[in-house]
C-alpha positions as CSV (number, residue, x, y, z in Angstrom):
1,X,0.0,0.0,0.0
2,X,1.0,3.5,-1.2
3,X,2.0,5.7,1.9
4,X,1.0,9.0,2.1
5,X,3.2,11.8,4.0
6,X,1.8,15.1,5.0
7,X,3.8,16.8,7.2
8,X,7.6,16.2,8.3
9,X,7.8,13.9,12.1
10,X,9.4,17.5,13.6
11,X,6.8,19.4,12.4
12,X,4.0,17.1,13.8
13,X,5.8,16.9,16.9
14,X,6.3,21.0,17.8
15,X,2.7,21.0,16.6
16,X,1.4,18.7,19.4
17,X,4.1,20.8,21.6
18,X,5.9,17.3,22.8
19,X,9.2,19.1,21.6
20,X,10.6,22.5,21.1
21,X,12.6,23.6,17.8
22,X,15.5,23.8,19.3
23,X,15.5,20.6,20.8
24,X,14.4,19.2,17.2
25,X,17.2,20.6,15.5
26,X,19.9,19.5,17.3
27,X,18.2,16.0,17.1
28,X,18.7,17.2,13.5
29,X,22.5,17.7,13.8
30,X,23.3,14.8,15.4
31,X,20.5,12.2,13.0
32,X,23.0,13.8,10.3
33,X,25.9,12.5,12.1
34,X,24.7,9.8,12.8
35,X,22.8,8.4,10.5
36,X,20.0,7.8,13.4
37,X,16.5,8.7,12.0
38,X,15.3,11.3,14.3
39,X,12.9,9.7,16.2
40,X,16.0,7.7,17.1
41,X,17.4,10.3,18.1
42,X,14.7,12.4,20.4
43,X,13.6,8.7,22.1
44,X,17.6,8.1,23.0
45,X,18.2,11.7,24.5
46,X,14.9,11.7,26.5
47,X,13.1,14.5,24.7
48,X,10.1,11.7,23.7
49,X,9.0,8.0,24.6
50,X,8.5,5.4,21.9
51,X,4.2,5.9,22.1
52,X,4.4,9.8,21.3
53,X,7.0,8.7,18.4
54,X,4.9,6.5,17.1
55,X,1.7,8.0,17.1
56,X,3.4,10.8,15.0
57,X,4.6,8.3,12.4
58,X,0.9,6.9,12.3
59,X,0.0,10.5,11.5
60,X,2.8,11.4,9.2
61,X,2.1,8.2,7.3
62,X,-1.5,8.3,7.7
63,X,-1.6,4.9,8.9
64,X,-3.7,3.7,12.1
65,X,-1.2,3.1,15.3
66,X,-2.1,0.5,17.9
67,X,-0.9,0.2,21.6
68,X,-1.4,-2.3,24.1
69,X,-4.1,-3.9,21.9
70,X,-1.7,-5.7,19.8
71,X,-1.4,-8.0,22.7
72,X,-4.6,-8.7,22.4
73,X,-5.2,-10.0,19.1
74,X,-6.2,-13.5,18.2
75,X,-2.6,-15.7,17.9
76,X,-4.3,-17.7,14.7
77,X,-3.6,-14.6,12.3
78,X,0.1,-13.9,13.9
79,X,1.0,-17.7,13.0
80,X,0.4,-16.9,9.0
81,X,4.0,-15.9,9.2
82,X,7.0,-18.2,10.3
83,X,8.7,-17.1,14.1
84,X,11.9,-16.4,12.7
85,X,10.6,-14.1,9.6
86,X,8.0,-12.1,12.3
87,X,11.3,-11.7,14.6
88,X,14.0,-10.4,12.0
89,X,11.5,-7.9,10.3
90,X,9.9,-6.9,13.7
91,X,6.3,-7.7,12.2
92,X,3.0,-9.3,13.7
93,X,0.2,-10.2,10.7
94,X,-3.0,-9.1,13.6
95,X,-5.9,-9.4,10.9
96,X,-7.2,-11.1,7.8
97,X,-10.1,-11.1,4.9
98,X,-10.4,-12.3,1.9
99,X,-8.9,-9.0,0.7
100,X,-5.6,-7.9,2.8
101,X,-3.6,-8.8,5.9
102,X,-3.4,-6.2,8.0
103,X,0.4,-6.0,9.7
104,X,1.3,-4.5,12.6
105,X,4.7,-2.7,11.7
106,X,7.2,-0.5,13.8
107,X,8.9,0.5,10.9
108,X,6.6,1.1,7.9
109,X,9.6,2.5,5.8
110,X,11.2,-0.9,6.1
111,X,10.7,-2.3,2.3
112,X,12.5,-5.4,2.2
113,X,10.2,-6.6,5.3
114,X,7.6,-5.2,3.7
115,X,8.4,-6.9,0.4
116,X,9.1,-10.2,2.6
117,X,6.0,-10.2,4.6
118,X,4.4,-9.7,0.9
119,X,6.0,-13.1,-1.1
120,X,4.7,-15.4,2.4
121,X,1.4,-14.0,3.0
122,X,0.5,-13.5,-0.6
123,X,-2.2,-11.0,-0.2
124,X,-1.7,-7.1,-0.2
125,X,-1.1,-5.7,3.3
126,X,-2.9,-2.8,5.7
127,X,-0.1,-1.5,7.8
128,X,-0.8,-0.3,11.4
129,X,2.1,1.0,13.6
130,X,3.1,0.1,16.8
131,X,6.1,0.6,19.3
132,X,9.3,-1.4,19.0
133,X,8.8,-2.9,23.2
134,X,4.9,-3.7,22.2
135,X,6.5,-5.2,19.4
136,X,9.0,-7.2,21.0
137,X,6.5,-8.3,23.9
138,X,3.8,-9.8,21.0
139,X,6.5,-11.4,19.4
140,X,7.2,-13.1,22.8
141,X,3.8,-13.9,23.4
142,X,2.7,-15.1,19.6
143,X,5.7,-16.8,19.0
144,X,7.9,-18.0,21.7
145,X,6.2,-21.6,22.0
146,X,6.4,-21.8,17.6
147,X,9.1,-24.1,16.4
148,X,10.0,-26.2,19.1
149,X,7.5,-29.5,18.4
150,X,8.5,-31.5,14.8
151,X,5.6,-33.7,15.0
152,X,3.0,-30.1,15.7
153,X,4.6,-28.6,12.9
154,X,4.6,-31.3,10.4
155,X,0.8,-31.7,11.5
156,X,0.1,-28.3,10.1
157,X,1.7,-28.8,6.9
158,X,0.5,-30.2,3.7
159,X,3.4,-32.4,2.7
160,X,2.4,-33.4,-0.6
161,X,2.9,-30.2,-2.7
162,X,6.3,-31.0,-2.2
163,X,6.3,-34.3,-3.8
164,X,5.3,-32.4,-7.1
165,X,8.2,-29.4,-6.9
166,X,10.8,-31.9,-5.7
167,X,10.5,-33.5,-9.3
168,X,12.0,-29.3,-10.9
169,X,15.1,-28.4,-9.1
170,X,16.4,-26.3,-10.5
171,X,18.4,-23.3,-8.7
172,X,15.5,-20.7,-8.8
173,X,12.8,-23.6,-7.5
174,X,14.8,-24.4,-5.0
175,X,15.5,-20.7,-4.0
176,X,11.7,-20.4,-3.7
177,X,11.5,-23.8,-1.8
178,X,13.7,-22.6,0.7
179,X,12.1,-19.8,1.2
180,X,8.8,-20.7,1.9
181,X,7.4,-20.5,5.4
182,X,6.5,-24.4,5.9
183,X,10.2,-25.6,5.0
184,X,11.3,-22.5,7.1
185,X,9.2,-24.1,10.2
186,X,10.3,-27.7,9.9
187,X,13.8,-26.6,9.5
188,X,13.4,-24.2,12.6
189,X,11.7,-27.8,14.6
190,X,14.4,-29.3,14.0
191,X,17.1,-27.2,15.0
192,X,15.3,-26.4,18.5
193,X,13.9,-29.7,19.2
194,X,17.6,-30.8,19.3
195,X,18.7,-27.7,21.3
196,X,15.9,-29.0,23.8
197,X,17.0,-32.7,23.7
198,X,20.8,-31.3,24.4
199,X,21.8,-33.0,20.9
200,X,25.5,-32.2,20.0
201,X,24.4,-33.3,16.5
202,X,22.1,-33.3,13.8
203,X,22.1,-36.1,11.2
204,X,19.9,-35.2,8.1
205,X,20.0,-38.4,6.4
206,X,18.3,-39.1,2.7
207,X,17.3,-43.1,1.5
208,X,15.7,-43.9,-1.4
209,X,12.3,-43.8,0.5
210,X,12.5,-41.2,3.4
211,X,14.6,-38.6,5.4
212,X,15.9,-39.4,8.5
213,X,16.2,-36.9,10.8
214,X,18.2,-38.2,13.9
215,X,20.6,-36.7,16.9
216,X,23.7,-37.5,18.7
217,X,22.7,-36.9,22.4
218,X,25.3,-37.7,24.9
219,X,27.5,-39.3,22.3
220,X,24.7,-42.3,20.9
221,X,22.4,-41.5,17.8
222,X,18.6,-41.8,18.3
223,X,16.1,-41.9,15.3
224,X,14.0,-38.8,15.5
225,X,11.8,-38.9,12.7
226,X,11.5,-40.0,9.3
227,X,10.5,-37.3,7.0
228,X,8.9,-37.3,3.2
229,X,12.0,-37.6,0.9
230,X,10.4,-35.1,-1.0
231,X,12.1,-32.5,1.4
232,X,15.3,-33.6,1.1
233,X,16.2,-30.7,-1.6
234,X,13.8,-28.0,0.4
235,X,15.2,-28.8,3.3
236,X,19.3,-29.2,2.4
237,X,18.5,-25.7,0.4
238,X,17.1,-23.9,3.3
239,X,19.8,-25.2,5.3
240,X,22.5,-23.9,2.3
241,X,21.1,-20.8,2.2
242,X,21.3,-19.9,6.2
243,X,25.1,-21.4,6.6
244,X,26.1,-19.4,3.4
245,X,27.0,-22.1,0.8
246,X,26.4,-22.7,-2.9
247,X,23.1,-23.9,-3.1
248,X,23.6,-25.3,-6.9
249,X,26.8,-27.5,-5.6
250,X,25.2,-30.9,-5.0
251,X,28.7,-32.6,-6.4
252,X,31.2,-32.1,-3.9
253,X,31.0,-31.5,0.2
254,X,30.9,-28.3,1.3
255,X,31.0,-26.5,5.1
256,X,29.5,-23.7,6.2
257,X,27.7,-22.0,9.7
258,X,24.6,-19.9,11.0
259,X,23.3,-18.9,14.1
260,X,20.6,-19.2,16.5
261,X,19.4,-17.0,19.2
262,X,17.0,-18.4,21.4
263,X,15.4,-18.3,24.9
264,X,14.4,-20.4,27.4
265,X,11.2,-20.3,29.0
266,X,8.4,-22.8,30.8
267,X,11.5,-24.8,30.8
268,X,12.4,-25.0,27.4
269,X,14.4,-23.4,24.8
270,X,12.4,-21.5,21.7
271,X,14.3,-19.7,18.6
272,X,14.2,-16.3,18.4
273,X,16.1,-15.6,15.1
274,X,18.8,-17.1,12.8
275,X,21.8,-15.6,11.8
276,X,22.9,-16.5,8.4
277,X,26.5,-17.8,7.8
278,X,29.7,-17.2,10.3
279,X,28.9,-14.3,12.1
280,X,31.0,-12.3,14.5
281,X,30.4,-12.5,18.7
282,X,27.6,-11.6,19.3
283,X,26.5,-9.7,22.2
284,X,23.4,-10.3,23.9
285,X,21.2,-11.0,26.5
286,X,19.7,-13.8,24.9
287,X,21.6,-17.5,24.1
288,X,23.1,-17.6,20.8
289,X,23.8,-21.4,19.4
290,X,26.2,-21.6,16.8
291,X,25.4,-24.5,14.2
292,X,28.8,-25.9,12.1
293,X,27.3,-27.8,8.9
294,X,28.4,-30.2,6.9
295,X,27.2,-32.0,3.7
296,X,28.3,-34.5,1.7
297,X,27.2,-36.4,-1.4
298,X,26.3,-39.9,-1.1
299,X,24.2,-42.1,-3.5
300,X,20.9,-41.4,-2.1
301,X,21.0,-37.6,-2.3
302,X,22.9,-34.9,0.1
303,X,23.6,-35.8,3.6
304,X,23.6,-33.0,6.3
305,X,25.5,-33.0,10.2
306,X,25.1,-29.7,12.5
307,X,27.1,-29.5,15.3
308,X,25.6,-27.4,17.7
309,X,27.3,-25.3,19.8
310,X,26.2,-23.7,22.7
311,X,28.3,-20.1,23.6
312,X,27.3,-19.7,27.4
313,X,30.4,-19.4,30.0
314,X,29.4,-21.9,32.4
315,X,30.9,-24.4,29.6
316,X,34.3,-22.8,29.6
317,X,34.7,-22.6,33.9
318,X,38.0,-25.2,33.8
319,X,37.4,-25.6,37.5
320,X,33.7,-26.6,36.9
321,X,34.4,-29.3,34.0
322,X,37.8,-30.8,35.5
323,X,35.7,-31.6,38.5
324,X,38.8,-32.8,41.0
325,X,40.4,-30.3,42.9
326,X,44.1,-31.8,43.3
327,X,44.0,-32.7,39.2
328,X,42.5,-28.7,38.8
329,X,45.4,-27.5,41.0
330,X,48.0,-29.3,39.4
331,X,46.7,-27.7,35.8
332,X,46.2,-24.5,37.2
333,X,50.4,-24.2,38.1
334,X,51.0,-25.6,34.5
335,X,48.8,-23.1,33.2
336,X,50.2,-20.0,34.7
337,X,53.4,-20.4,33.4
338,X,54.9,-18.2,30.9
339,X,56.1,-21.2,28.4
340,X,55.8,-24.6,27.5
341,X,53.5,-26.7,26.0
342,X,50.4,-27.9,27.4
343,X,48.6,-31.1,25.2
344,X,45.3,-32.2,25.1
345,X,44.7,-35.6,24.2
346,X,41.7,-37.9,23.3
347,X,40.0,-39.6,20.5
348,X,37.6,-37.0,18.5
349,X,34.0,-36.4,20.5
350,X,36.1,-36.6,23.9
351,X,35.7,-33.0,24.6
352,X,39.6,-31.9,23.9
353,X,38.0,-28.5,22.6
354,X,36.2,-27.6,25.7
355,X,39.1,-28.4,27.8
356,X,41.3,-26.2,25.4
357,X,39.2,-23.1,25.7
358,X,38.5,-23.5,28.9
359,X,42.4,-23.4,30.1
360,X,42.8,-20.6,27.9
361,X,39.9,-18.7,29.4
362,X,41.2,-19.1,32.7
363,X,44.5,-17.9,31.9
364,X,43.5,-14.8,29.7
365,X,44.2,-11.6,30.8
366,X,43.8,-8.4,29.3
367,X,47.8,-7.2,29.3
368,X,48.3,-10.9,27.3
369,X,48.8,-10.9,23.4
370,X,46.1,-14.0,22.7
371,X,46.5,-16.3,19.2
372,X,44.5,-19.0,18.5
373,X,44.6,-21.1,14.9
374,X,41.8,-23.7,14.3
375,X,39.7,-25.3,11.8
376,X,37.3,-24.4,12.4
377,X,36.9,-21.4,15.1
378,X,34.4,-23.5,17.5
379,X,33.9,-20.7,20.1
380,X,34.6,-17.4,19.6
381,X,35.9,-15.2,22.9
382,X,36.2,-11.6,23.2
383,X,39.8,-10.2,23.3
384,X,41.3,-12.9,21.5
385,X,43.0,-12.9,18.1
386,X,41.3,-16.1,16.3
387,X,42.3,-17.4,13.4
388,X,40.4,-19.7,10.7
389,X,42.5,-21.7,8.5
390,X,41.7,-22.1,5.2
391,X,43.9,-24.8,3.1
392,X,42.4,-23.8,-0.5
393,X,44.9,-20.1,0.1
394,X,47.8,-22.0,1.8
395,X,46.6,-20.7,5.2
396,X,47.1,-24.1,7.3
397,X,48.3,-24.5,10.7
398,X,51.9,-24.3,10.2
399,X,51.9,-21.2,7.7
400,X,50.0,-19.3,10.4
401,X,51.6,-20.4,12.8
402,X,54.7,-19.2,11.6
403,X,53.7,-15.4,10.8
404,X,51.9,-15.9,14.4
405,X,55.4,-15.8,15.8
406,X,55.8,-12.1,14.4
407,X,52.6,-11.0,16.0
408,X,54.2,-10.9,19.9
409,X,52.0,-13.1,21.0
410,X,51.9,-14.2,24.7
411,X,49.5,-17.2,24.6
412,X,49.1,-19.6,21.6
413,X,46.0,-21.6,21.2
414,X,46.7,-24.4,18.0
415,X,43.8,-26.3,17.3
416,X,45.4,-29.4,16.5
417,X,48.8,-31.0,16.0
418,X,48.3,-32.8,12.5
419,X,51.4,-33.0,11.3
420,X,55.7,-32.9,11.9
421,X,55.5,-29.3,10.5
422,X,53.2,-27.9,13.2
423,X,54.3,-30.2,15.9
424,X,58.0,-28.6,15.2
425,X,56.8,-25.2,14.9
426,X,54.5,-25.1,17.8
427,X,57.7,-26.7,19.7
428,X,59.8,-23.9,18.7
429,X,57.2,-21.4,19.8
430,X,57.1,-22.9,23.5
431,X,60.6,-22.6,24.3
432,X,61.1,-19.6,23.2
433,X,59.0,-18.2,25.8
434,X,55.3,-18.5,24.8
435,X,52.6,-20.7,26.3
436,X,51.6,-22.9,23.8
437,X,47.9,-25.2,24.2
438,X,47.0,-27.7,21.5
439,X,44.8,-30.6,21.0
440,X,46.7,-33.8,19.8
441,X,44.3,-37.7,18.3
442,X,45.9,-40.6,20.9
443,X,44.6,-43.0,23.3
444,X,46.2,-41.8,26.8
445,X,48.7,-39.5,27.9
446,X,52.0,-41.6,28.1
447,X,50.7,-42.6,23.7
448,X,51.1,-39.1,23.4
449,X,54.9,-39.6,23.5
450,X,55.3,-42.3,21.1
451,X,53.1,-40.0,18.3
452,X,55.3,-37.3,18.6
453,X,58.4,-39.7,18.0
454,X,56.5,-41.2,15.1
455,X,56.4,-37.8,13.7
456,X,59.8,-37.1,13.9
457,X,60.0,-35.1,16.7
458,X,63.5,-35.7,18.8
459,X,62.7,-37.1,22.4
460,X,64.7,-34.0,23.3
461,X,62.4,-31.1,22.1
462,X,59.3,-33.4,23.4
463,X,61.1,-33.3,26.8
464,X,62.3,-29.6,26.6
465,X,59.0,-28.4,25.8
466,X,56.3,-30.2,27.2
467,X,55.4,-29.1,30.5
468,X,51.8,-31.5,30.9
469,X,49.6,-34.3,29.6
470,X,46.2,-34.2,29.6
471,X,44.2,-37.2,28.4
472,X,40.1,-37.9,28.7
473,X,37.0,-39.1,28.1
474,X,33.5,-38.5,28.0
475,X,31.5,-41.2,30.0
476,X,27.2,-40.7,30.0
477,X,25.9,-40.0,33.7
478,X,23.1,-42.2,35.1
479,X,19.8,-41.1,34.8
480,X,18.5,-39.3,38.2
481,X,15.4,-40.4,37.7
482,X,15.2,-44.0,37.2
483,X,18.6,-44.7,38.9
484,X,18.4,-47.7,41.2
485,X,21.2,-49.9,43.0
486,X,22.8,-52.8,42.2
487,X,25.2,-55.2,43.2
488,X,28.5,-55.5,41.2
489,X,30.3,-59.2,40.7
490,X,33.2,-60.5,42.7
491,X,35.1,-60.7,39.8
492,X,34.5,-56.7,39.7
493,X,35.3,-56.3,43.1
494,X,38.4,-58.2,43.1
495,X,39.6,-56.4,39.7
496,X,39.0,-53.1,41.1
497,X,40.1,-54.1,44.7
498,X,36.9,-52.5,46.2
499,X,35.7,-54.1,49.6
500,X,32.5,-56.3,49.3
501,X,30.3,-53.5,50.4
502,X,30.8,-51.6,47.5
503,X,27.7,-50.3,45.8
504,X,26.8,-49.8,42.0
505,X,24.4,-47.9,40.5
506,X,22.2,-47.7,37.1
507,X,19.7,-46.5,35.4
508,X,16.7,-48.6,34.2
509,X,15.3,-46.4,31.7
510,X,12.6,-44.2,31.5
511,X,11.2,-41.2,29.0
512,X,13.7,-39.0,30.2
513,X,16.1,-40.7,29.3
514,X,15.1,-41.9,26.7
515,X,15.2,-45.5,28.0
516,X,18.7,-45.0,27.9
517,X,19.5,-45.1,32.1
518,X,21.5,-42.2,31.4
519,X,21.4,-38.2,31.2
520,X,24.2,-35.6,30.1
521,X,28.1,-36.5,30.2
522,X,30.9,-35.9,32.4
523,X,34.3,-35.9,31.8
524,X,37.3,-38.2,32.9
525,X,41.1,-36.8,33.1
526,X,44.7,-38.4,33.2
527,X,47.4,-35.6,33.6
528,X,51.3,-36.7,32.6
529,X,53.6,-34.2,34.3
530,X,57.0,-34.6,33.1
531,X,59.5,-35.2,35.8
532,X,63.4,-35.0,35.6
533,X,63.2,-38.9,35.8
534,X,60.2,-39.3,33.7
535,X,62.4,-37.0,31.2
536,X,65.4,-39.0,31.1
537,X,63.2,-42.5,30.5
538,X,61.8,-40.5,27.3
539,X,65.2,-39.0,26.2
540,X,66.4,-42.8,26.4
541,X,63.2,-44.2,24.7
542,X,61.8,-46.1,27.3
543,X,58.9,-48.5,26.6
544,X,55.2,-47.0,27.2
545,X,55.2,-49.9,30.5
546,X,58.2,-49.1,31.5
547,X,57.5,-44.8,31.8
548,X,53.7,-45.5,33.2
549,X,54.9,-48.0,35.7
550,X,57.3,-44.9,36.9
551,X,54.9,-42.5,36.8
552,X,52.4,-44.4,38.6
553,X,54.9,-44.2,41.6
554,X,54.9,-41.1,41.0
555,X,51.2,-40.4,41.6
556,X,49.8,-40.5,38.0
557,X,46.2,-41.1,37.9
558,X,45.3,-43.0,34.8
559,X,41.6,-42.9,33.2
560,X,40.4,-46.2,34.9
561,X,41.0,-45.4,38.3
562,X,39.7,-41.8,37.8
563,X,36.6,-43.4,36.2
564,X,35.9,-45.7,38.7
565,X,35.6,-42.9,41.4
566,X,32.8,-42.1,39.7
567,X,31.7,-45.7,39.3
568,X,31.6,-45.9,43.2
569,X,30.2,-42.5,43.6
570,X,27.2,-43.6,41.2
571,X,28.0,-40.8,38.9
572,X,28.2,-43.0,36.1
573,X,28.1,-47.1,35.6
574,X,31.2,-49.6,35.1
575,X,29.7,-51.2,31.8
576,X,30.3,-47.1,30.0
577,X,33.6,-46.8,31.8
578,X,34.9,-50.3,30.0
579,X,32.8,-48.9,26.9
580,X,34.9,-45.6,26.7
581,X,37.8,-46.5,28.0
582,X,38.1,-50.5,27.2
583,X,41.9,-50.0,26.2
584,X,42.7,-48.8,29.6
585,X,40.1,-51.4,30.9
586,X,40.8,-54.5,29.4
């Protein structure tokens, strides 16, 4: 709809006397500046509230203005337009006929969410204006509880036009496809139903038959739903066009990232908006998810993973995740000095990340020079110098770290030690006064040692600069509410050399679980300090019994014993500690 403008916002405003001229022209002066519109302007410096400035744009525009009646309206006519599209544009569709929507708008200059509100509603559109905090509290109330039920949305979508479109794909169908506000909700369900289930991963898998849509929730897969196949190329677009990758690339894998704010409430989490591809750090006082994608051809069609990625602090507190005091203290003396090499070790899913960002959180300060390389840039932290690699320009780990040496740096952070390059550089860097942190692929600590040789490193440097070895696991917790006790073997017992009182515990399954018996993870540490004796064992190429029988004199705490702590505290059961750590185990 055409709008009409009869007077200028300043002159409407003297006119009603809610501001002077002078005050309006120096909200003049500094809107030129700027670049604030003036309303902005007056509303920020206290000359106005957000009602007077509103009401003067529904009379400048000639457009109706509604206040705390928008909270009012029936939700049935809000939910013609997906949660994510009303929360970007800061829209609310309040009425309908056979003729126009009528949308509740707080900007009604904004085109492109005019245009956007236009190409999903399909009808032309009465505009009615409205605060931006009435807007935001209606979009809370129409919208917060959209999104976060699969099987609700899927029950309010007609599936089979898709069958038809799936058959035309080319690159301007699928554009539209993706668009569209029924692949826009199931996409959104998805994303937030695994948020809620506290899924580290989304597997979007095609057959010849279906989709399967399942998630990795405390390290085991679970079948979620199976899906029309018809979606696949909706679905896989959508998610394309939100990470920021070539949608017409079906040939060859491809990476990419988005976004998701959302906000917990009634005990769940609901999306607000989606950011679309890597953005920067965000700051706000909502949650923000980041989602690292992944696709890859197979026969059947385009398979999809999201890691998910939750940016709240509480998951970088090293004292909160290590758990055990004397192993924290004994880190915490590592980590404060001002070289050497710290390595984190594990098998991939063990949590060697985490651990990495949260020793270098601990240990950041303000007057420190912070580098970190990685591939890709998992969390992002405020203050810190992170770099992505990128292997199609020549920027891998060992080029940057090598121009990283240049940059002063006081901590380094390397992602991972893949190769004798890196592993030499990163070496170099730690003993010549830098405190070097970096993520390494072996079985325990002590291995540690023998992959390094293998890579060519001299027992010498490994020595010289390696101040600590951390190794670990991730082992599920048993489920609170249908854990019951149990009474292990003798053979257990006698293994473990745990007096005959000793109780285990387990879970026996339930819904929250799952029928799993367990809930969440916790992890498991071994930390290798490297002693003058434990030097010279390495520097004259000891076998791996040899250096952990020494060390276990020397107070080492391997991954079995520190799992079966937990075992006997009934944090977690035996049968997942000889699961996860069955080498150390068996």
């Amino acid at each position: 709809m055409a709008l009409l403008v009869k007077k200028r916002l300043g002159e409407i405003l003297i006119e009603k006397g809610l501001i002077s001229e002078d005050a309006l022209n120096e909200a003049l002066k500094i809107s030129k500046a700027t670049g604030k519109r003036v309303g902005e302007v007056l509303i920020e410096n206290g000359y106005l509230n957000e009602d007077s400035i509103a009401k003067a744009l529904s009379e400048q525009y000639n457009l109706p203005y509604i206040g705390e009646n928008l909270l009012e309206v029936n939700k049935k006519y809000a939910a013609l337009l997906p949660a994510e599209i009303a929360h970007k544009y800061n829209i609310i569709p309040i009425n309908e006929n056979n003729k126009e929507v009528t949308l509740a708008i707080v900007d009604p200059l904004d085109i492109v969410a005019l245009d956007e509100a236009r190409k999903i509603l399909k009808k032309p559109l009465r505009l009615v204006i409205t605060t931006e905090n009435l807007m935001k509290e209606a979009l809370n109330k129409f919208y917060i509880s959209q999104g976060e039920d699969l099987e609700e949305v899927l029950k309010n979508i007609d599936l089979r036009i898709y069958e038809l479109k799936s058959a035309d794909e080319s690159t301007d169908r699928l554009l539209r496809l993706a668009e569209e506000a029924p692949i826009i909700q199931i996409v959104n369900a998805i994303v937030i139903q695994a948020i809620n289930s506290r899924a580290s991963d989304i597997h979007i898998e095609p057959s010849s038959n279906k989709l399967k849509i399942r998630f990795r929730i405390d390290g085991i897969i679970h079948d979620i739903k199976d899906l029309p196949r018809s979606l696949l190329s909706p679905i896989v677009s959508r998610i394309k066009i939100i990470s920021d990758m070539d949608i017409s690339e079906k040939r060859l894998p491809q990476d990419g990232h988005f976004q998701v704010e959302i906000q917990k409430k009634e005990g769940k989490y609901h999306l607000l908006k989606t950011f679309v591809g890597r953005s920067v750090l965000r700051i706000t006082e909502q949650e923000v998810v980041d989602v690292r994608v992944s696709t890859m051809p197979t026969i059947q069609g385009e398979k999809l993973v999201l890691r998910l990625l939750k940016k709240r602090d509480e998951l970088l507190n090293l004292e909160s995740i290590i758990g055990d005091k004397e192993l924290f203290s004994k880190l915490r003396k590592l980590l404060h000095r001002s070289y050497g090499m710290l390595l984190i070790t594990g098998p991939t899913g063990s949590g060697k990340t985490t651990t990495a960002y949260a020793a270098l959180k601990h240990i950041h300060k303000r007057e420190k020079n912070v580098i970190t390389i990685e591939d890709p840039v998992e969390y992002q932290m405020m203050g810190v110098n992170q770099i992505q690699t990128n292997s199609k320009i020549g920027l891998t780990f060992a080029t940057a770290l090598k121009n990283i040496l240049r940059q002063d740096p006081d901590i380094i952070l390397v992602g991972e030690i893949r190769d004798k390059e890196t592993a030499e550089i990163a070496i170099h860097a730690a003993l010549t006064g830098h405190l070097v942190i970096s993520t390494l692929h072996t079985n325990d600590a002590i291995s540690t040692i023998a992959r390094l040789v293998d890579m060519g490193i001299e027992p010498y440097l490994i020595t010289s600069s390696i101040t600590g070895i951390i190794s670990q696991r991730l082992l599920r917790k048993i489920c609170p509410y249908c854990k019951q006790e149990y009474k292990p073997s003798l053979n257990i017992l006698n293994e473990f050399k745990l007096p005959a009182e000793t109780k285990f515990y387990r879970g026996a399954g339930c819904i929250s679980c799952r029928n799993s018996g367990y809930i969440d993870r916790v992890a498991i540490y071994e930390l290798l300090i490297l002693s003058e004796t434990t030097k010279n064992l390495i520097i004259n190429k000891a076998d791996h019994n040899i250096i952990l029988t020494h060390v276990l004199k020397e107070g080492f705490v391997p991954l079995k014993q520190a799992g079966m702590k937990l075992v006997c505290e009934g944090i977690t059961t035996f049968e997942e500690l000889i699961a996860t750590t069955h080498e150390e185990v068996i």
